[in-house]
C-alpha positions as CSV (number, residue, x, y, z in Angstrom):
1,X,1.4,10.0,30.7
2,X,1.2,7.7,27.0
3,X,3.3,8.8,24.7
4,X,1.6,11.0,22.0
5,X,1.4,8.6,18.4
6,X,0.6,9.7,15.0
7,X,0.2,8.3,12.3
8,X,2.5,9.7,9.0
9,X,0.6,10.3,5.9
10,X,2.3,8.8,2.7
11,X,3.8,11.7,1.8
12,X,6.2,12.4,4.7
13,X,10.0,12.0,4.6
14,X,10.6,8.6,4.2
15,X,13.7,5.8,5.2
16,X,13.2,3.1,2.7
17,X,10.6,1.3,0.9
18,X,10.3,-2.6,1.7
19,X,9.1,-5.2,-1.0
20,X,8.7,-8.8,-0.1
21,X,10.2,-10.4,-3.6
22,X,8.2,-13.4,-5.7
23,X,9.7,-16.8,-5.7
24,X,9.1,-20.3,-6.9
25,X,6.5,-21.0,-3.7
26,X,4.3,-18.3,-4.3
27,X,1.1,-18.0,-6.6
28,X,3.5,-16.2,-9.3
29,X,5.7,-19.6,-9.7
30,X,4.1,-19.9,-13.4
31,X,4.5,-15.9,-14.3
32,X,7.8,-14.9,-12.6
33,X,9.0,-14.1,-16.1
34,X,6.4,-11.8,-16.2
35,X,6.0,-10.1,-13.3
36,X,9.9,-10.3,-11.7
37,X,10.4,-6.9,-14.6
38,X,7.8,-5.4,-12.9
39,X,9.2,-5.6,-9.3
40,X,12.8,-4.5,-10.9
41,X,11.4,-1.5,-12.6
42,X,9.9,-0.8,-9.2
43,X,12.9,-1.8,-7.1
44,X,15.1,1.1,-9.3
45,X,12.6,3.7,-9.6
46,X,12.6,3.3,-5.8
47,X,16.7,3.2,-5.4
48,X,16.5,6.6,-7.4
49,X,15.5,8.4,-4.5
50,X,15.9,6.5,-1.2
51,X,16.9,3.0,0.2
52,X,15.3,-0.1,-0.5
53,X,14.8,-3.6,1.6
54,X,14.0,-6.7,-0.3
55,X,13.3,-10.0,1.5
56,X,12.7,-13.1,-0.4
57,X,12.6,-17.0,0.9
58,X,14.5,-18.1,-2.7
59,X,18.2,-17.1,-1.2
60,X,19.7,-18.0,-4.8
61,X,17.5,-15.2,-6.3
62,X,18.3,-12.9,-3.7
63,X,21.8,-12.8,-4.0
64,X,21.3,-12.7,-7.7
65,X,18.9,-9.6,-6.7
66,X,21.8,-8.4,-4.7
67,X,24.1,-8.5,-7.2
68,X,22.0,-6.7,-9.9
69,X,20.6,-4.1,-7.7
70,X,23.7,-3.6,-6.1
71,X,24.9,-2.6,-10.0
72,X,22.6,-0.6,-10.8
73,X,23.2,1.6,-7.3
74,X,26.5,1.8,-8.0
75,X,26.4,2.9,-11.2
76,X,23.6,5.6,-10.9
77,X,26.0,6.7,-8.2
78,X,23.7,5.7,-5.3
79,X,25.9,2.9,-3.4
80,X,24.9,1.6,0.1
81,X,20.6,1.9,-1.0
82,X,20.3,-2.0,-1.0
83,X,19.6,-4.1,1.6
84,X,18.7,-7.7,0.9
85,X,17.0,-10.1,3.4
86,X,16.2,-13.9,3.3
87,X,12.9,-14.4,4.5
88,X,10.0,-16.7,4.2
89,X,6.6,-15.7,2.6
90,X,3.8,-17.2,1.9
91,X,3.3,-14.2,-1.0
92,X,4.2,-10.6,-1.7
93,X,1.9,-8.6,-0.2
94,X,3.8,-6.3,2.1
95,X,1.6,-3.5,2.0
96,X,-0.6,-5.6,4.2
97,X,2.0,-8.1,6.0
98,X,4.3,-5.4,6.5
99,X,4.9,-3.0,9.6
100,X,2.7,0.4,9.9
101,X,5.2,2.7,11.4
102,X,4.0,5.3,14.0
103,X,5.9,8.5,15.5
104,X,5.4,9.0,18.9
105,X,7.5,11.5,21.7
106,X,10.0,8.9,21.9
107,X,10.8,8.2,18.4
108,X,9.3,6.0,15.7
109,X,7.8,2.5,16.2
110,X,6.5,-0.2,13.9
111,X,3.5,-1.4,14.2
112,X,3.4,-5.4,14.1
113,X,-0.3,-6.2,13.8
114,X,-1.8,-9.8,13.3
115,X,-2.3,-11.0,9.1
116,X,-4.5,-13.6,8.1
117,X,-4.2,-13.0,4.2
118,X,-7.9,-11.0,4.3
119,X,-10.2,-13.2,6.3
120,X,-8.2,-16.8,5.8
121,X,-8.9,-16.4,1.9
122,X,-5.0,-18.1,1.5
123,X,-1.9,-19.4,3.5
124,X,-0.6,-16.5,6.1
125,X,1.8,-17.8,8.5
126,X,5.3,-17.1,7.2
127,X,3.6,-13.7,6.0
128,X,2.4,-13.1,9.6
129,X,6.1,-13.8,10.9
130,X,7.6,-12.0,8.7
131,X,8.4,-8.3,10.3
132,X,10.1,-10.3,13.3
133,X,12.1,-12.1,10.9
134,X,12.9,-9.0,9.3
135,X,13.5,-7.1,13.0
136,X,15.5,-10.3,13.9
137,X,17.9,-9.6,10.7
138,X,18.4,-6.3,12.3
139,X,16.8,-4.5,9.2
140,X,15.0,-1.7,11.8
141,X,17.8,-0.5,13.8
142,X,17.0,-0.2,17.7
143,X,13.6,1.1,16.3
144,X,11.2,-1.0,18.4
145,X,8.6,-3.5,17.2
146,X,5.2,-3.9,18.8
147,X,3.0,-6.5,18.6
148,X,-0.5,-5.6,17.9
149,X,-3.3,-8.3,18.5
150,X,-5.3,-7.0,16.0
151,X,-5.8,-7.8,12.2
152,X,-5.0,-5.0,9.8
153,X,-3.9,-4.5,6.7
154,X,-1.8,-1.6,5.8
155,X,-3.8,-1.0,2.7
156,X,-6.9,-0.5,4.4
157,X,-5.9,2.8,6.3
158,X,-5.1,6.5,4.7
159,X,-3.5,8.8,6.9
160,X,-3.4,12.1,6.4
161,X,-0.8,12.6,9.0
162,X,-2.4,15.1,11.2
163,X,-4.8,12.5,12.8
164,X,-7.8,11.6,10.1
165,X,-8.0,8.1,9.1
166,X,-9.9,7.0,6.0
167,X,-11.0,3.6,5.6
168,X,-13.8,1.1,4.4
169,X,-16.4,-0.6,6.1
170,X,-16.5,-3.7,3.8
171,X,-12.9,-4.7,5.2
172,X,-12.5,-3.4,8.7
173,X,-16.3,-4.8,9.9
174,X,-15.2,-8.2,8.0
175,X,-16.1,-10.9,10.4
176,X,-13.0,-13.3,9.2
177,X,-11.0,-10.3,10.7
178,X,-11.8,-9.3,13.9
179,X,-15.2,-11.1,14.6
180,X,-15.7,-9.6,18.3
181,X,-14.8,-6.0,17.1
182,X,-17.5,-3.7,16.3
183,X,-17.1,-0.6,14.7
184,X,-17.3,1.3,18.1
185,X,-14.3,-1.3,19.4
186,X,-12.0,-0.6,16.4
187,X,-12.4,2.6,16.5
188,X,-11.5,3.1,20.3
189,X,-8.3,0.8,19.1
190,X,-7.0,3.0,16.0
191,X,-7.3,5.9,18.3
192,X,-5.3,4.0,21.0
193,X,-2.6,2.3,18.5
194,X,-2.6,4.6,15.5
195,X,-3.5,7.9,17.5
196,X,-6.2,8.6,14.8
197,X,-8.8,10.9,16.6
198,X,-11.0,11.1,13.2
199,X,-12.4,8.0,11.2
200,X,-13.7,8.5,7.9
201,X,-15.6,5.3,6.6
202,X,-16.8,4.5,3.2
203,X,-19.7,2.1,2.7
204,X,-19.8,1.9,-0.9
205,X,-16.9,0.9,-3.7
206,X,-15.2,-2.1,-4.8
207,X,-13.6,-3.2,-7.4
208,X,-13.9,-5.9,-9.2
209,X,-11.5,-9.3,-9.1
210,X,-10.5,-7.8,-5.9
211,X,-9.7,-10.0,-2.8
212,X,-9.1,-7.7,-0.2
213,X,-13.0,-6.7,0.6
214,X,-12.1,-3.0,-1.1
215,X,-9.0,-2.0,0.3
216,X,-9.3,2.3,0.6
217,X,-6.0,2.3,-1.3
218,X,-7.4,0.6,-4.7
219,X,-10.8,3.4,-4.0
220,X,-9.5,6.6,-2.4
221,X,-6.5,8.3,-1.1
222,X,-5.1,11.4,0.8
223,X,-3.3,13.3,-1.3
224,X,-2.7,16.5,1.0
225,X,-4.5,16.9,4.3
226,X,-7.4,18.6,2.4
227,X,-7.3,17.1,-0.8
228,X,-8.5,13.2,-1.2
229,X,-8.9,11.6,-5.1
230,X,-10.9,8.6,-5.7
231,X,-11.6,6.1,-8.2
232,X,-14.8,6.8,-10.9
233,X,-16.7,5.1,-13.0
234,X,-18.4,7.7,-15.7
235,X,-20.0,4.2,-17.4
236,X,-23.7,3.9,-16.4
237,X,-23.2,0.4,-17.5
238,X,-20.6,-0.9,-16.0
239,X,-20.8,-3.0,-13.2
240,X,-19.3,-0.3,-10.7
241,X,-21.2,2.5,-11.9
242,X,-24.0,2.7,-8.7
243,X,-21.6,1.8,-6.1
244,X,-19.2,4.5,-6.9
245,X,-21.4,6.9,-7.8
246,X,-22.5,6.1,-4.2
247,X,-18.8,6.0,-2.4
248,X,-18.3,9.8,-4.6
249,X,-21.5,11.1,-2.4
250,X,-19.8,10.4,0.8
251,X,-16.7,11.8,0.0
252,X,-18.7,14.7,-0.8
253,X,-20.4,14.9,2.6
254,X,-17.4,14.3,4.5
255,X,-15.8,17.3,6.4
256,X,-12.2,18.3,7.7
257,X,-11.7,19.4,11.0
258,X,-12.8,23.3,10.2
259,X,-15.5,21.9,8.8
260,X,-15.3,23.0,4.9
261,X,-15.4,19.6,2.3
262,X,-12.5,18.0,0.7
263,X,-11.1,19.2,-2.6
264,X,-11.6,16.0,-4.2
265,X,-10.2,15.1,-7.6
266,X,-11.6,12.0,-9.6
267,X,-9.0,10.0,-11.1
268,X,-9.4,8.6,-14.7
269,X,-11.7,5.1,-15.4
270,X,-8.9,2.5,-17.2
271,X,-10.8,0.5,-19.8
272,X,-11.5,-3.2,-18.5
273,X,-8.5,-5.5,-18.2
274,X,-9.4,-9.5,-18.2
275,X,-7.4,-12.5,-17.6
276,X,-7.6,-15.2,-19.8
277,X,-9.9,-16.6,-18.2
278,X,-12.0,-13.5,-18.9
279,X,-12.5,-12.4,-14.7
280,X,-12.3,-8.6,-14.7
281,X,-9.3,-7.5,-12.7
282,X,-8.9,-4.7,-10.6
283,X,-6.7,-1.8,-12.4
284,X,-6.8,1.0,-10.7
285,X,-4.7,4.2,-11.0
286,X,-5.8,4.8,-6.8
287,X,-2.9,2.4,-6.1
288,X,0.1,4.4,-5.9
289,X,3.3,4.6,-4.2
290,X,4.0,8.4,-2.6
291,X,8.0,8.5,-1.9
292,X,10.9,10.7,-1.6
293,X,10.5,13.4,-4.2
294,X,8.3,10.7,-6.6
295,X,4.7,9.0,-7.1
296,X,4.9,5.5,-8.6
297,X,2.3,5.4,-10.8
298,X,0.4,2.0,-11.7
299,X,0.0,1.9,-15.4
300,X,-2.0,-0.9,-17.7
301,X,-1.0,-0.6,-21.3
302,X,-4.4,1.4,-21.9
303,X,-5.5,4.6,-23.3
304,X,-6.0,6.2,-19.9
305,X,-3.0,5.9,-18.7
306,X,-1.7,9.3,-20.3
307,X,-4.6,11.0,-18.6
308,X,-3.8,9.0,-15.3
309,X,0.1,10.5,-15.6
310,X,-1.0,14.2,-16.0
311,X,-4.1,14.0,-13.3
312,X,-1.5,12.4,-10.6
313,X,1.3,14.8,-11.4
314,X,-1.5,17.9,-10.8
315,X,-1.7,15.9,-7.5
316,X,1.5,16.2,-6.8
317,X,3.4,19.3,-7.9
318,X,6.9,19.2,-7.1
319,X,7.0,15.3,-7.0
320,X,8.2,13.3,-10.3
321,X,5.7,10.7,-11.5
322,X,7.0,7.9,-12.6
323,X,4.6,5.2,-14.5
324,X,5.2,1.8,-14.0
325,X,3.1,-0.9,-16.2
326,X,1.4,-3.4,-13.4
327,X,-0.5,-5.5,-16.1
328,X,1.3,-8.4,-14.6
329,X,0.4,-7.9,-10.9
330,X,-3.3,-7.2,-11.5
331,X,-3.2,-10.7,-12.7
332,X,-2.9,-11.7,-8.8
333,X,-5.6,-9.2,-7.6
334,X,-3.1,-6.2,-6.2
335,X,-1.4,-3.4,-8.3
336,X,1.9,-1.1,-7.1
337,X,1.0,-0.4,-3.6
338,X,0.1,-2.9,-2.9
339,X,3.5,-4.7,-3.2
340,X,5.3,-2.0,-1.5
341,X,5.5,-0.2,2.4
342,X,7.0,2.6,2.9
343,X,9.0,3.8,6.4
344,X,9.1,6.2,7.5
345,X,12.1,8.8,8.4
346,X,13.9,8.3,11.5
347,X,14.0,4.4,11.6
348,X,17.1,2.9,10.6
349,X,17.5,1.0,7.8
């Protein structure tokens, strides 16, 4: 008999939290200034409450990193949180290169599937190697690693840990993904792999300046097994105002397992944020980071982002939020969770 497997929802007891650090070879070489504050202000609010794994191919930095974060452990009185690997990466996107850890009857396992940086859009192959090299450094304990010959991306999958997966259409049916898969196929796979016995697609939403072919965790996310909040757009002119009002209608339809709706909450609409080259970019407040006793909160140094703090800590009583300005990462197309993976309890770190 196959071992039972589910799939954790965000907010179960977690590990550690991995982040795959910027360096000189990535697309931040000309803003590391810029956005290596935002991955330290990340990086501590994470150490606060549980153990953190940085890998990074620049060794130089990452004993710097060791150094600093080490500091900062010791003298919050949290020693023994860091652990620092060197790696190569092709970028930082762990979310989506990193492991998806399952539970199963015989413990936890990660996941390994295939990445190919969303459809071949930009260099993968370090990225794609990267969880053996981080299973190879030992970072996972005797927890096993399985491969997985399958593309997916962490970001395009919400749990809500008791077997209902959410997810888009737009990215999963991509044909630069999985071309031979239909949506009967990867179904029949993320019931197999990720013991999911419910799918939940969305065929509407994007974002804007987004490269990930509208990733469910920049659109809408499981906040409790019932409860689900989504992105908005209140603007009837803005450019996302039909195709959200559209992706709002099916979360409306949609039905848990006793058959009553979601409680869905809509999350506030930031004001548009441009790059100099005046391309909108995707700021959303869906991308946050669910942890040990916290929500890191993507902020963009606009008005809603007071509203954004209150709404997400209605979402999550009993959790601290802690706001986190990712102005600097939206300039790459990804926002806080996007830079982060959580894993879950019972693997060693």
């Amino acid at each position: 008999m196959s071992s039972r497997r589910v799939l954790p929802a965000e907010w179960a007891p977690q590990s550690a939290v991995l982040l795959t650090w910027p360096h000189p070879g990535t697309d931040w070489a000309a803003v590391l200034d810029d956005v290596e504050p935002v991955f330290l202000d990340i990086a501590r609010a994470v150490l606060r409450f549980e153990h953190l794994v940085i890998s990074c191919e620049h060794v130089v930095r990452l004993q710097d990193l060791e150094r600093e974060l080490n500091h900062y452990a010791a003298t919050a009185d949290l020693p023994g949180r860091v652990k620092i690997v060197p790696a190569p990466a092709n970028d930082t996107w762990v979310r989506d290169h990193g492991p998806i850890t399952i539970h199963t009857d015989d413990g936890p396992v990660l996941l390994d599937f295939r990445f190919n940086a969303w459809g071949g859009k930009f260099p993968w192959e370090k990225d794609d190697a990267l969880n053996r090299h981080l299973a190879n450094a030992g970072v996972f304990g005797q927890t096993p690693v399985q491969p997985v010959d399958f593309v997916l991306e962490g970001g395009s999958i919400e749990s809500d840990g008791e077997g209902t997966v959410l997810t888009t259409s737009e990215c999963l049916l991509t044909p630069s993904r999985n071309p031979t898969l239909d949506r009967t196929a990867i179904e029949q796979l993320m019931t197999e792999v990720l013991g999911a016995d419910r799918i939940l697609w969305l065929n509407h939403g994007y974002l804007a300046g987004d490269d990930t072919d509208s990733h469910v965790d920049t659109l809408a996310r499981f906040c409790a097994p019932g409860r689900i909040c989504y992105v908005a757009c209140p603007e009837v002119a803005d450019e996302h105002y039909s195709a959200l009002a559209a992706m709002e209608d099916e979360l409306r339809e949609f039905r848990q397992r006793d058959g009553s709706p979601y409680e869905l909450t809509a999350l506030p609409w930031p004001d548009p944020v441009f790059n100099e080259d005046g391309e909108r970019l995707p700021a959303t407040y869906a991308n946050f980071l669910i942890i040990n006793g916290a929500v890191l909160l993507p902020v963009y140094g606009v008005p809603q982002d007071n509203d954004a703090i209150e709404v997400v800590r209605d979402l999550f009583p009993g959790r601290e939020v802690v706001p986190i300005n990712c102005r600097a990462l939206i300039g790459q197309h990804g926002s806080l969770h996007c830079v982060t993976m959580q894993i879950p309890e019972g693997v060693v770190v």
